[in-house]
Short mmCIF file of the C-alpha atoms (twelve columns), coordinates in Angstrom:
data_MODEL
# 
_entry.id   MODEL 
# 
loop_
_atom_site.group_PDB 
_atom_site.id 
_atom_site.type_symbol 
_atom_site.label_atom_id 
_atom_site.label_alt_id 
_atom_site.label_comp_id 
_atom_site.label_asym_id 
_atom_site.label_seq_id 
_atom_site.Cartn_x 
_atom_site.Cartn_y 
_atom_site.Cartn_z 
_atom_site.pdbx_PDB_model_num 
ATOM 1   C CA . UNK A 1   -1.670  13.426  5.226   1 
ATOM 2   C CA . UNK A 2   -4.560  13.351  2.840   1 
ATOM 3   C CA . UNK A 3   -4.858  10.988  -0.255  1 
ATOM 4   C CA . UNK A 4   -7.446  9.886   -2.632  1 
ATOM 5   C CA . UNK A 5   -6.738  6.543   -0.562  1 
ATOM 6   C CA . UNK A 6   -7.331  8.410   2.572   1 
ATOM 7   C CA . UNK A 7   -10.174 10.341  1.273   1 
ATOM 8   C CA . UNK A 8   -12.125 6.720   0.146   1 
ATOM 9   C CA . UNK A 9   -11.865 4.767   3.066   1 
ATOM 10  C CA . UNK A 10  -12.211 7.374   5.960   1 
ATOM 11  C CA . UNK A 11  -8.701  7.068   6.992   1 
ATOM 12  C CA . UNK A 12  -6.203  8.962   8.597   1 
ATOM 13  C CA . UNK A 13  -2.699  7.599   7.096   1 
ATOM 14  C CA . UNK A 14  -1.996  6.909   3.568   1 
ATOM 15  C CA . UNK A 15  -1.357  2.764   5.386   1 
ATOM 16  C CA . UNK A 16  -2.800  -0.450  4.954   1 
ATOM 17  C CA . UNK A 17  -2.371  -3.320  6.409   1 
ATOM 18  C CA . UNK A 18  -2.042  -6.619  3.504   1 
ATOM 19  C CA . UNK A 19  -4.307  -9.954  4.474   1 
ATOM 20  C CA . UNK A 20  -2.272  -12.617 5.821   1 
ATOM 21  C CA . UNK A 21  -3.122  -15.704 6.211   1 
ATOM 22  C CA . UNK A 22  -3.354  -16.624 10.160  1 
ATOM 23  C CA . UNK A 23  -2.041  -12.891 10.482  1 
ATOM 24  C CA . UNK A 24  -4.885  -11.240 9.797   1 
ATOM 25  C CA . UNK A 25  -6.996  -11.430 12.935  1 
ATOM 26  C CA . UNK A 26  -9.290  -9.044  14.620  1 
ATOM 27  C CA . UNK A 27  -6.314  -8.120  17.430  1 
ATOM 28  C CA . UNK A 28  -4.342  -6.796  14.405  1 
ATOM 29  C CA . UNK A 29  -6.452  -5.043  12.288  1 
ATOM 30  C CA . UNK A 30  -8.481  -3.101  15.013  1 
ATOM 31  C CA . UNK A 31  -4.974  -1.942  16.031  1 
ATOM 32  C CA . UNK A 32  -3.873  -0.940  13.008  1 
ATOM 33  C CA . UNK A 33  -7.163  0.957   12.188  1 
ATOM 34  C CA . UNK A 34  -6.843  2.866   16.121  1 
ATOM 35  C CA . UNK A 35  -3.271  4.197   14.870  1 
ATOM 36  C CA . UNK A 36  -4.957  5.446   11.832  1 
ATOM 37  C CA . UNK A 37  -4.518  3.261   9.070   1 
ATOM 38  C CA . UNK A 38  -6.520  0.446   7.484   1 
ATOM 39  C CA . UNK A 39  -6.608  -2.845  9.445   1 
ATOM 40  C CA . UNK A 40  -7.703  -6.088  7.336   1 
ATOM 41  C CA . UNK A 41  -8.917  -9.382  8.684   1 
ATOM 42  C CA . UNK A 42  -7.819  -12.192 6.371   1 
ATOM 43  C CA . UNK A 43  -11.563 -14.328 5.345   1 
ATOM 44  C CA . UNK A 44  -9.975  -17.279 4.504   1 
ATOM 45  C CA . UNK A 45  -8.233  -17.807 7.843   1 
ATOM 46  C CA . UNK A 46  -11.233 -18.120 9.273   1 
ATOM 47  C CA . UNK A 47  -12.495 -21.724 8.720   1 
ATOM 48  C CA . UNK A 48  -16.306 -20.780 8.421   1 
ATOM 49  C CA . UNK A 49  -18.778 -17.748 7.455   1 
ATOM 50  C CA . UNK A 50  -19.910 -17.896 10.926  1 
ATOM 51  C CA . UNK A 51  -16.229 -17.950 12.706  1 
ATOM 52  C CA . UNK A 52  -15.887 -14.528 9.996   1 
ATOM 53  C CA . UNK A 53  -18.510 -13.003 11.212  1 
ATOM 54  C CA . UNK A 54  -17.301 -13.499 15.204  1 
ATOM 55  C CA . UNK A 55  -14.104 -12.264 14.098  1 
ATOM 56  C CA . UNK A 56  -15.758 -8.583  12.354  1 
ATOM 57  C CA . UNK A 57  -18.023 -8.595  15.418  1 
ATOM 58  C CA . UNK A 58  -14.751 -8.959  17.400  1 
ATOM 59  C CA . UNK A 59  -13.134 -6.153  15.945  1 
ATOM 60  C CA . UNK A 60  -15.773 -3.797  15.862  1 
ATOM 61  C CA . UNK A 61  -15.413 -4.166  19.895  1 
ATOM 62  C CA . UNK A 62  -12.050 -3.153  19.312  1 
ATOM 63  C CA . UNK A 63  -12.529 -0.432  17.042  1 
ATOM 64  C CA . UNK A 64  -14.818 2.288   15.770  1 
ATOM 65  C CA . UNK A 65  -12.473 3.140   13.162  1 
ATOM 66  C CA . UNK A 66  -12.821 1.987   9.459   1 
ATOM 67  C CA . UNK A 67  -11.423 -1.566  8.956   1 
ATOM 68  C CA . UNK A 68  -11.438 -4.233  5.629   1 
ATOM 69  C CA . UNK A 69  -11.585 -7.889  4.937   1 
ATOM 70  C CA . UNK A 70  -9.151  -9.751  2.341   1 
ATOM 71  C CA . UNK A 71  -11.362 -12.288 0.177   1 
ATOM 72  C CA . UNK A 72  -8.936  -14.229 -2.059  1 
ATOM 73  C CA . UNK A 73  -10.646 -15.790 -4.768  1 
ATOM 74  C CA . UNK A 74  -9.040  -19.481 -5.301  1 
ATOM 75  C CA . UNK A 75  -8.836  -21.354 -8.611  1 
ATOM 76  C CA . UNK A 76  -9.831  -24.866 -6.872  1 
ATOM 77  C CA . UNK A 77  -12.695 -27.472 -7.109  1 
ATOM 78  C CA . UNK A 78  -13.737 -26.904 -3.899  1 
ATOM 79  C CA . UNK A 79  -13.974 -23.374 -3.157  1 
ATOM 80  C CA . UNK A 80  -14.884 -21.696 -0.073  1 
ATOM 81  C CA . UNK A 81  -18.402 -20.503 0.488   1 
ATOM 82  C CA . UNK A 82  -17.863 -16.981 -1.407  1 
ATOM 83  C CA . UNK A 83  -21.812 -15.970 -1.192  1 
ATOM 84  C CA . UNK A 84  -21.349 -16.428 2.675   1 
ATOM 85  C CA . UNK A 85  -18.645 -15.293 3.325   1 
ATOM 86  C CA . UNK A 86  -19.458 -12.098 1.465   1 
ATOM 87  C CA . UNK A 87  -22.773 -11.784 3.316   1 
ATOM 88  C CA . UNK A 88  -21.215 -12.191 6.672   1 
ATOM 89  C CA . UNK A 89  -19.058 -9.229  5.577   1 
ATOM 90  C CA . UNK A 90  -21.857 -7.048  4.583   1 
ATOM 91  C CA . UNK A 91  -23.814 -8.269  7.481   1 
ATOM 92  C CA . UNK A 92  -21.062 -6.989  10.029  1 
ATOM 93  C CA . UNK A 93  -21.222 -3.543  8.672   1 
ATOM 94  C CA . UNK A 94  -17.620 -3.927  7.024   1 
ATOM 95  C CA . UNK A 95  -16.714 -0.587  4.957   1 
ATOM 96  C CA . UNK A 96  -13.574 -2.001  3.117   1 
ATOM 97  C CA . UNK A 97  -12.455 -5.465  0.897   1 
ATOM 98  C CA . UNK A 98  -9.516  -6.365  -0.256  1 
ATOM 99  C CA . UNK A 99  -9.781  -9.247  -3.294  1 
ATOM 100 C CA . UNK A 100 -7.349  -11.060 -4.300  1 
ATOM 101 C CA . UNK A 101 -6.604  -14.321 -6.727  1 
ATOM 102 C CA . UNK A 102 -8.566  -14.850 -9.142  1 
ATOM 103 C CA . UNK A 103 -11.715 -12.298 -10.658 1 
ATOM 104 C CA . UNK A 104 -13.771 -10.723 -8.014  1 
ATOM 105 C CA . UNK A 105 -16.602 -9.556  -10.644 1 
ATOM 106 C CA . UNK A 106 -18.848 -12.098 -9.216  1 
ATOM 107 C CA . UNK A 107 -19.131 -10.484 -5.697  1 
ATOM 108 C CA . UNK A 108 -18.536 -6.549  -6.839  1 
ATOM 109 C CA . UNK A 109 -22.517 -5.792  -7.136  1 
ATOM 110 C CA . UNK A 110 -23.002 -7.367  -4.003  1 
ATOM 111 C CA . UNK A 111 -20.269 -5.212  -2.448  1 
ATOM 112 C CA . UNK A 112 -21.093 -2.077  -3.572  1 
ATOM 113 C CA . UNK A 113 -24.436 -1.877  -3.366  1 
ATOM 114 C CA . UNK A 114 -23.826 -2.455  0.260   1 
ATOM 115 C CA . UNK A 115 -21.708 0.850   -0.084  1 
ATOM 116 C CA . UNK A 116 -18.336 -1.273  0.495   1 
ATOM 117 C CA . UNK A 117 -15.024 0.012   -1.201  1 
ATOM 118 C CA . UNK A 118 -13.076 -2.979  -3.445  1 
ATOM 119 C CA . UNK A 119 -9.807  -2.730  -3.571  1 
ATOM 120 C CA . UNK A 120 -8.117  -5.224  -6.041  1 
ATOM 121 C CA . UNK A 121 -4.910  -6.925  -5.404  1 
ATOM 122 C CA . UNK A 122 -2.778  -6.763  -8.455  1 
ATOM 123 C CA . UNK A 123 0.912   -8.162  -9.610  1 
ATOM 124 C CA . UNK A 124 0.668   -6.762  -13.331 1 
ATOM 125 C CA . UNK A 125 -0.851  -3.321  -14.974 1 
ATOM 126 C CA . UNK A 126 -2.652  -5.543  -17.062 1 
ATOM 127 C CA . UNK A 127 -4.337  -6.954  -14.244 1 
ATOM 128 C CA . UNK A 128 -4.953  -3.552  -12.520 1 
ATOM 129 C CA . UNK A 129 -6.885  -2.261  -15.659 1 
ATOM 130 C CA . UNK A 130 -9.156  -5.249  -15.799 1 
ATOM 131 C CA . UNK A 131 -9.664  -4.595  -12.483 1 
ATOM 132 C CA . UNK A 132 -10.586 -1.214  -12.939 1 
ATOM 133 C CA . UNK A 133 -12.627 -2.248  -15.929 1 
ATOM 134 C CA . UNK A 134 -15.028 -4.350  -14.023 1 
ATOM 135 C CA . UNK A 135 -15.571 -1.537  -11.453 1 
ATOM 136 C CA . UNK A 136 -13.308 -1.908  -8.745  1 
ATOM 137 C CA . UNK A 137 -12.509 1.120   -6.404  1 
ATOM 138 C CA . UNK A 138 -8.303  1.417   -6.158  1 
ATOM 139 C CA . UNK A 139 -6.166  -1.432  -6.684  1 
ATOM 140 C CA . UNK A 140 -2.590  -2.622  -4.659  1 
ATOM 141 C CA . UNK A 141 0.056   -2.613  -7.040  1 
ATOM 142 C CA . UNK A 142 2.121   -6.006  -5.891  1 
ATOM 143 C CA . UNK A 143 6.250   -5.931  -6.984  1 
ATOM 144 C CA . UNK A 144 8.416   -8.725  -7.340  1 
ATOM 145 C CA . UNK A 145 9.721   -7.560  -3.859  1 
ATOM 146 C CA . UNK A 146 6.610   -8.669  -2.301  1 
ATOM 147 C CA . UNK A 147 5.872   -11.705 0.486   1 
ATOM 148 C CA . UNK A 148 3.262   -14.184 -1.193  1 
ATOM 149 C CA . UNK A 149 2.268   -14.296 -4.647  1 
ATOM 150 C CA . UNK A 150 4.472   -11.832 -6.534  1 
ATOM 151 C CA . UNK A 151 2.827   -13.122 -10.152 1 
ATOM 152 C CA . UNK A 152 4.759   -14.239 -13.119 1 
ATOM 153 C CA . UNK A 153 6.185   -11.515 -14.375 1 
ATOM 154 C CA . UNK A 154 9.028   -10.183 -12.189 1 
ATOM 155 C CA . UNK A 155 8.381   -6.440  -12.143 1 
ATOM 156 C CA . UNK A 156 9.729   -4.898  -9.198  1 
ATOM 157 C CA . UNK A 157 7.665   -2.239  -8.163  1 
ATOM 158 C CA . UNK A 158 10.445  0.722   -9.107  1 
ATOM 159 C CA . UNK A 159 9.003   -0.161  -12.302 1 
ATOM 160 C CA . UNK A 160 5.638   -1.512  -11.619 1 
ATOM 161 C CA . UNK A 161 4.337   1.708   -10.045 1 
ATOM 162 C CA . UNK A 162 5.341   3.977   -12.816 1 
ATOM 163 C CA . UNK A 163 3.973   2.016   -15.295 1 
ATOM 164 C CA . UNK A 164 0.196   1.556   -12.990 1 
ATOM 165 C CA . UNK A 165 0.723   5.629   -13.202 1 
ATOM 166 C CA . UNK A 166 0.607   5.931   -16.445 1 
ATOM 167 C CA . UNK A 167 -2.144  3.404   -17.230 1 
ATOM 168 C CA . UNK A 168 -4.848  3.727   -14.534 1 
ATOM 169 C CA . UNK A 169 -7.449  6.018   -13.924 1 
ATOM 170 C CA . UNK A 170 -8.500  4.708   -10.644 1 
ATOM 171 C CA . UNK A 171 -6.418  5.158   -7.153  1 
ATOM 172 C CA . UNK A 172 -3.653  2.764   -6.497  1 
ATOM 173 C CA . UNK A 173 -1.434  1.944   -3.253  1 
ATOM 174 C CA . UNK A 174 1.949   0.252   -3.567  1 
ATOM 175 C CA . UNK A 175 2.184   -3.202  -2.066  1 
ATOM 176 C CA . UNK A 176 5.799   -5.329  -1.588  1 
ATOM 177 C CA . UNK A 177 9.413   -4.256  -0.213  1 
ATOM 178 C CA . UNK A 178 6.748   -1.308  1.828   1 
ATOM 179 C CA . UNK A 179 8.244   -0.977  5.732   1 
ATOM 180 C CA . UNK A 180 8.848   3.141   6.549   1 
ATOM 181 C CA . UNK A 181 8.321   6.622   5.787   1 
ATOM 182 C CA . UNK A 182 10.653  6.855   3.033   1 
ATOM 183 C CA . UNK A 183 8.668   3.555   1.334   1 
ATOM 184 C CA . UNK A 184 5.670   6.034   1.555   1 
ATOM 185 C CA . UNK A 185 7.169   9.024   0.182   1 
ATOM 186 C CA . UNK A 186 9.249   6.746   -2.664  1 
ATOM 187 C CA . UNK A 187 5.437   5.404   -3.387  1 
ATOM 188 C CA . UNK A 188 3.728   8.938   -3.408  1 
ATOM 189 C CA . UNK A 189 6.488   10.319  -6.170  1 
ATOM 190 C CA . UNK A 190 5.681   6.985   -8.125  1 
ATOM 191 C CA . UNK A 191 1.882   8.215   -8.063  1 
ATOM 192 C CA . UNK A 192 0.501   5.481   -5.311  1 
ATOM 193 C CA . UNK A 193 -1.332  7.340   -3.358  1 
ATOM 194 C CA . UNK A 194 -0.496  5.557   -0.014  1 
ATOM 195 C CA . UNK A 195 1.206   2.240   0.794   1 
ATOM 196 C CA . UNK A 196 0.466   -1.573  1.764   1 
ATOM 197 C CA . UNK A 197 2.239   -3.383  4.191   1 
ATOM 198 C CA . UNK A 198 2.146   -7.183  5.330   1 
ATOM 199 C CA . UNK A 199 5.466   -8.724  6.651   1 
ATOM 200 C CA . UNK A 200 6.360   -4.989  8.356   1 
ATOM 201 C CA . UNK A 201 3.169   -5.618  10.507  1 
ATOM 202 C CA . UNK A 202 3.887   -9.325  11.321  1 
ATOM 203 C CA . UNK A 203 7.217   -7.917  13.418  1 
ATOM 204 C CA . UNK A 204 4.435   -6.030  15.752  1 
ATOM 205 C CA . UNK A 205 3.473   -6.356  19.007  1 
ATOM 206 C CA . UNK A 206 -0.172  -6.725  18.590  1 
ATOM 207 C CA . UNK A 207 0.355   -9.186  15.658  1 
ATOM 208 C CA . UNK A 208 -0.967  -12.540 17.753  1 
ATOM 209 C CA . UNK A 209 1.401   -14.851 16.225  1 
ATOM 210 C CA . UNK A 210 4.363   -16.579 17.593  1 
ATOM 211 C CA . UNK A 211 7.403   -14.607 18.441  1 
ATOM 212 C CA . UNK A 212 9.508   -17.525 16.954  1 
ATOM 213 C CA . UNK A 213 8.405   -16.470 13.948  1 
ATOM 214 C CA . UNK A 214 8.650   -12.215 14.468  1 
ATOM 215 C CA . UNK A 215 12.002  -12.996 15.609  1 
ATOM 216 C CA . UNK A 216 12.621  -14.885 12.538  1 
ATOM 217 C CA . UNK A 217 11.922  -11.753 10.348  1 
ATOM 218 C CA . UNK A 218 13.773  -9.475  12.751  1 
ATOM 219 C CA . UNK A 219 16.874  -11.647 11.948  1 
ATOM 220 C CA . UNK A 220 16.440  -12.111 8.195   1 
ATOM 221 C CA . UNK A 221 17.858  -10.189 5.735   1 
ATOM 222 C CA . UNK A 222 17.169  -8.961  1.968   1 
ATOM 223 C CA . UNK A 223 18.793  -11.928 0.914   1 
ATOM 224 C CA . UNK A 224 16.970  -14.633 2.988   1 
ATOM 225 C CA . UNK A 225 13.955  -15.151 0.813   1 
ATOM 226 C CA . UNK A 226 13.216  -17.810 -1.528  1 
ATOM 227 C CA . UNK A 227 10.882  -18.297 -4.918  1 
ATOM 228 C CA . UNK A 228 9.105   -21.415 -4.500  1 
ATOM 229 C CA . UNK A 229 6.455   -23.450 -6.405  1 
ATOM 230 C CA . UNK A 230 8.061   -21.500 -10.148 1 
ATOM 231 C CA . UNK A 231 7.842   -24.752 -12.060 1 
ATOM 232 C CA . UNK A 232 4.099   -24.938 -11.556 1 
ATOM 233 C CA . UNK A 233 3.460   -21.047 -12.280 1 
ATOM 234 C CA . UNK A 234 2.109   -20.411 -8.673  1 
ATOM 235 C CA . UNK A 235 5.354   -18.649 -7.819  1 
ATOM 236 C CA . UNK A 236 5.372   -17.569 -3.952  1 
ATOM 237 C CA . UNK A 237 8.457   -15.646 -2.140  1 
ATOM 238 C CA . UNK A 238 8.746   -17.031 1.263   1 
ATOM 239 C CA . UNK A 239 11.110  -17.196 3.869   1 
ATOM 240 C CA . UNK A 240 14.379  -19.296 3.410   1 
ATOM 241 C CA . UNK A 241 14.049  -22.370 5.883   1 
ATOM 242 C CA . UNK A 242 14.616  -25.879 6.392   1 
ATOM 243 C CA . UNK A 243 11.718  -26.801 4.345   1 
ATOM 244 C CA . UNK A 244 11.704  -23.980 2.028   1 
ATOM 245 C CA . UNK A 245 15.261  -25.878 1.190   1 
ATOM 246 C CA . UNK A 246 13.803  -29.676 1.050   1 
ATOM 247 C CA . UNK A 247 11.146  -27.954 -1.734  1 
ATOM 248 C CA . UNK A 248 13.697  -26.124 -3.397  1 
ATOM 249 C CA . UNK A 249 15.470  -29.666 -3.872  1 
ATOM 250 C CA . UNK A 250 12.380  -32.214 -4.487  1 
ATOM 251 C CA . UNK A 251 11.489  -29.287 -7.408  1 
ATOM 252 C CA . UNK A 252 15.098  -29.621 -8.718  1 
ATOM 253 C CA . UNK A 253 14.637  -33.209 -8.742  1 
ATOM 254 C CA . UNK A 254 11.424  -33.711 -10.272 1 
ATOM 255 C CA . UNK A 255 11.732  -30.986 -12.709 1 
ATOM 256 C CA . UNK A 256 8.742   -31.171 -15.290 1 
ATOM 257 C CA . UNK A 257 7.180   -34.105 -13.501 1 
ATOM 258 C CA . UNK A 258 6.552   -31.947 -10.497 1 
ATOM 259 C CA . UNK A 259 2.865   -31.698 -9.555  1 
ATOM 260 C CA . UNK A 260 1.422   -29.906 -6.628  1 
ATOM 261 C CA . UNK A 261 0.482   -33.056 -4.838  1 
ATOM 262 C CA . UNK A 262 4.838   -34.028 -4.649  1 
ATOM 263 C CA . UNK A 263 4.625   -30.547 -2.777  1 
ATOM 264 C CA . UNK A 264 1.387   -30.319 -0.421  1 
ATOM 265 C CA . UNK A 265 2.934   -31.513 2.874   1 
ATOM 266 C CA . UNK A 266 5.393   -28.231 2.569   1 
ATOM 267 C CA . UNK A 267 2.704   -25.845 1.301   1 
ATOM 268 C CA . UNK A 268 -0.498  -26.507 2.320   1 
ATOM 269 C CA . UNK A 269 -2.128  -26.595 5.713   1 
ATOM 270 C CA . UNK A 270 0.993   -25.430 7.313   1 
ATOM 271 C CA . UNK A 271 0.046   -21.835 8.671   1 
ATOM 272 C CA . UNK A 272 -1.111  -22.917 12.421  1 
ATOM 273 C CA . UNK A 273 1.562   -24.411 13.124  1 
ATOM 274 C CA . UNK A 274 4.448   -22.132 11.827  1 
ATOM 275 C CA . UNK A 275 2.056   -18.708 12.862  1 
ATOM 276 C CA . UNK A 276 0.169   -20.074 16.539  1 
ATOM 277 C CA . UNK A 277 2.602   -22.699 17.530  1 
ATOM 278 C CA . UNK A 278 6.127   -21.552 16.540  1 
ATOM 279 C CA . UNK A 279 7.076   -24.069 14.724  1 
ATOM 280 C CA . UNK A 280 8.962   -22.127 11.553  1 
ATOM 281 C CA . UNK A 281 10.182  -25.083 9.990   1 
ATOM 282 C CA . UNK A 282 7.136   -26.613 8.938   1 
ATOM 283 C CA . UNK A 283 6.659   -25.908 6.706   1 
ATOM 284 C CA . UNK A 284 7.347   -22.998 3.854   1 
ATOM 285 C CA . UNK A 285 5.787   -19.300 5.053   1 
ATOM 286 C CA . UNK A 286 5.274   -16.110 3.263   1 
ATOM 287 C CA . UNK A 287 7.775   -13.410 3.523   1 
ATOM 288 C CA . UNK A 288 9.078   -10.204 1.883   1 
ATOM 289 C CA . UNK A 289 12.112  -8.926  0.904   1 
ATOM 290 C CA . UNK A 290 11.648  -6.054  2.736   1 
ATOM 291 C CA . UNK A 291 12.804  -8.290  6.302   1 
ATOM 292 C CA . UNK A 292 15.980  -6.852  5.149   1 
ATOM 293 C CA . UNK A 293 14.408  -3.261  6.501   1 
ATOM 294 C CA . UNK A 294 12.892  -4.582  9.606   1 
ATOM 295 C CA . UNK A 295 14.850  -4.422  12.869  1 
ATOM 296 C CA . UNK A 296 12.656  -4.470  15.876  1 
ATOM 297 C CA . UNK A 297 9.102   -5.167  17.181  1 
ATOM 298 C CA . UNK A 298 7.045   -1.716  18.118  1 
ATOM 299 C CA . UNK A 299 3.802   -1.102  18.856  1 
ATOM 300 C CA . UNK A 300 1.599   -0.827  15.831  1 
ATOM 301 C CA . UNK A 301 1.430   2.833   17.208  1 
ATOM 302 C CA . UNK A 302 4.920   3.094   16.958  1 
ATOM 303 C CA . UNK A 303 6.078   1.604   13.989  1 
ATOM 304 C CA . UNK A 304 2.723   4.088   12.390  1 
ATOM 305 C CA . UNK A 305 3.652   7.091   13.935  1 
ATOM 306 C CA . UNK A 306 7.453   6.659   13.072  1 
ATOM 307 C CA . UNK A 307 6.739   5.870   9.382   1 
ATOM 308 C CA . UNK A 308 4.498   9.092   9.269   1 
ATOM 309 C CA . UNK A 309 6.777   11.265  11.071  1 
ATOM 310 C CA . UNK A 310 9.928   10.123  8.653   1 
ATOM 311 C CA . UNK A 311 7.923   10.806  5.733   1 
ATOM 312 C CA . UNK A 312 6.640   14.512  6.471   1 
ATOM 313 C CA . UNK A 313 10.526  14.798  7.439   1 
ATOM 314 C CA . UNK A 314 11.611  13.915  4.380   1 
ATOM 315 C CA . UNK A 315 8.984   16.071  2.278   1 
ATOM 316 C CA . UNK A 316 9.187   19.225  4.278   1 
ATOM 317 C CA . UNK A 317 13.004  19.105  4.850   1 
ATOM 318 C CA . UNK A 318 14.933  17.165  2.189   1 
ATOM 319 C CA . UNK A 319 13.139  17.481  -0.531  1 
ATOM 320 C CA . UNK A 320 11.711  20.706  -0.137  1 
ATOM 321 C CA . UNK A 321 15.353  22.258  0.660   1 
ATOM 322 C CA . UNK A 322 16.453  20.467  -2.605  1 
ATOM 323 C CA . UNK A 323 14.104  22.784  -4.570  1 
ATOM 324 C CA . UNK A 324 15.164  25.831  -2.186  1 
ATOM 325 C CA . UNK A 325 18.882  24.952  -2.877  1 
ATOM 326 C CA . UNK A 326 18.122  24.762  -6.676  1 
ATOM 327 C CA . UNK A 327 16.027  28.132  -6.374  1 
ATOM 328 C CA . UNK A 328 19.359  29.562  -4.918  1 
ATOM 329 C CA . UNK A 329 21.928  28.413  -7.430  1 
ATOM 330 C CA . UNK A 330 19.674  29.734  -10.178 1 
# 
């Protein structure tokens, strides 16, 4: 299937794989990128520029295929080490980045004169066409559906997509409540021009984190996620869990005295433990919707191969015998 996405960033399927934090490691992306999508390592899981850099060099011994990193650009005093990190990325030859957070405009020359595609993570239009305005290469439309950071604004992505359609002139993919073929072909219609997935790719074999927590997903439904952190306008859909429900109380309690310190033992510095140790009520965890559509844990290969197969089903034979039945009845 070719795309604009497709055509950009060497690829064979329309997919990419989100950044997640302490998801995001070399094992996934390089398989993600060998099935034919987009693998992306997540930069900030990494806990130095140099321990980046091992981790491209790692998947480039995994891979010859195209792969990204995620930067995600954090409003806090004290910030990673964004020149070195984005040096150790065009050091290690990487062809792809995902931003995120706050206003990459600060790293886009350095990017692309290194020839590196930006693709901008977005949870509003308006955000997608200053994104576009500064000179970023395709964006990923986020919906309210979505694991993480779904914004402020609450637009689910039937929506959401339309509207990025209309407005931008640059290349978008659909990110949030994304798991199979017909997500794809839904996203194409919309005029994405391929699709991003993050908790679908956690419930995979190569993803090397706990199966306590793949499991977790596997068992979930649409209904099992939660919005946390609301009152402080950092709004995050995770997974509903012991301490997603302690939050979702202490909030209630403290109402407009709630600060983010009341909250940092459930929010912050949690990942290890809940992603490499198992322990999924640590703390409060990222999550989409979209569990509701996830049943099992295949092979990246699998689960990349199905989704393509379903959606060329569903173009060549269901919708294309809807026009052939309409051509008939006229």
């Amino acid at each position: 299937m070719k795309t604009k996405i497709t055509e950009m960033l060497g690829i064979e399927h329309p997919i990419i794989q989100g950044g997640m934090h302490y998801v995001g490691f070399a094992e996934l992306a390089a398989a993600v990128s060998n099935a034919g999508g987009l693998g992306i390592i997540t930069g900030l899981t990494q806990k130095t520029p140099a321990d980046l850099a091992n981790e491209i060099a790692r998947c480039k011994d995994m891979t010859d295929k195209p792969f990204g990193v995620n930067v995600t650009f954090l409003p806090i005093v004290n910030a990673p080490d964004y020149p070195a990190i984005i040096k150790a990325i065009i050091d290690g030859g990487v062809s792809v980045v995902e931003t995120a957070g706050n206003n990459p405009s600060q790293v886009l020359p350095y990017l692309q004169d290194a020839g590196i595609k930006v693709i901008h993570k977005c949870t509003s239009v308006r955000h997608a066409l200053k994104a576009q305005s500064i000179g970023c290469d395709a964006a990923s439309i986020d919906g309210f559906e979505c694991g993480g950071h779904p914004g402020e604004d609450d637009v689910p992505n039937m929506i959401l997509l339309l509207r990025a359609a209309d407005e931008l002139e640059i290349p978008f993919v659909s990110s949030g409540g994304q798991a199979d073929g017909r997500s794809l072909v839904a996203s194409l219609a919309m005029g994405a021009e391929g699709m991003n997935m993050g908790t679908r790719f956690i419930a995979t074999q190569e993803a090397p984190i706990h199966e306590n927590v793949k499991q977790a997903i596997v068992n979930a439904t649409e209904l099992d996620t939660r919005l946390v952190m609301r009152p402080l306008r950092n709004t995050e859909r995770v997974l509903n869990n012991a301490a997603t429900e302690n939050l979702l109380a202490k909030e209630k309690r403290l109402g407009e005295k709630l600060t983010f310190e009341d909250i940092v033992d459930e929010v912050a510095g949690v990942y290890p433990r809940i992603m490499l140790d198992g322990e999924i009520d640590a703390g409060v965890w990222s999550c989409g919707m979209v569990a509701g559509l996830i049943n099992d844990i295949p092979t990246v290969q699998e689960l990349i191969d199905r989704i393509m197969d379903e959606a060329n089903t569903l173009i060549e034979k269901r919708l294309s015998g809807m026009l052939s039945l309409t051509s008939i009845r006229i």
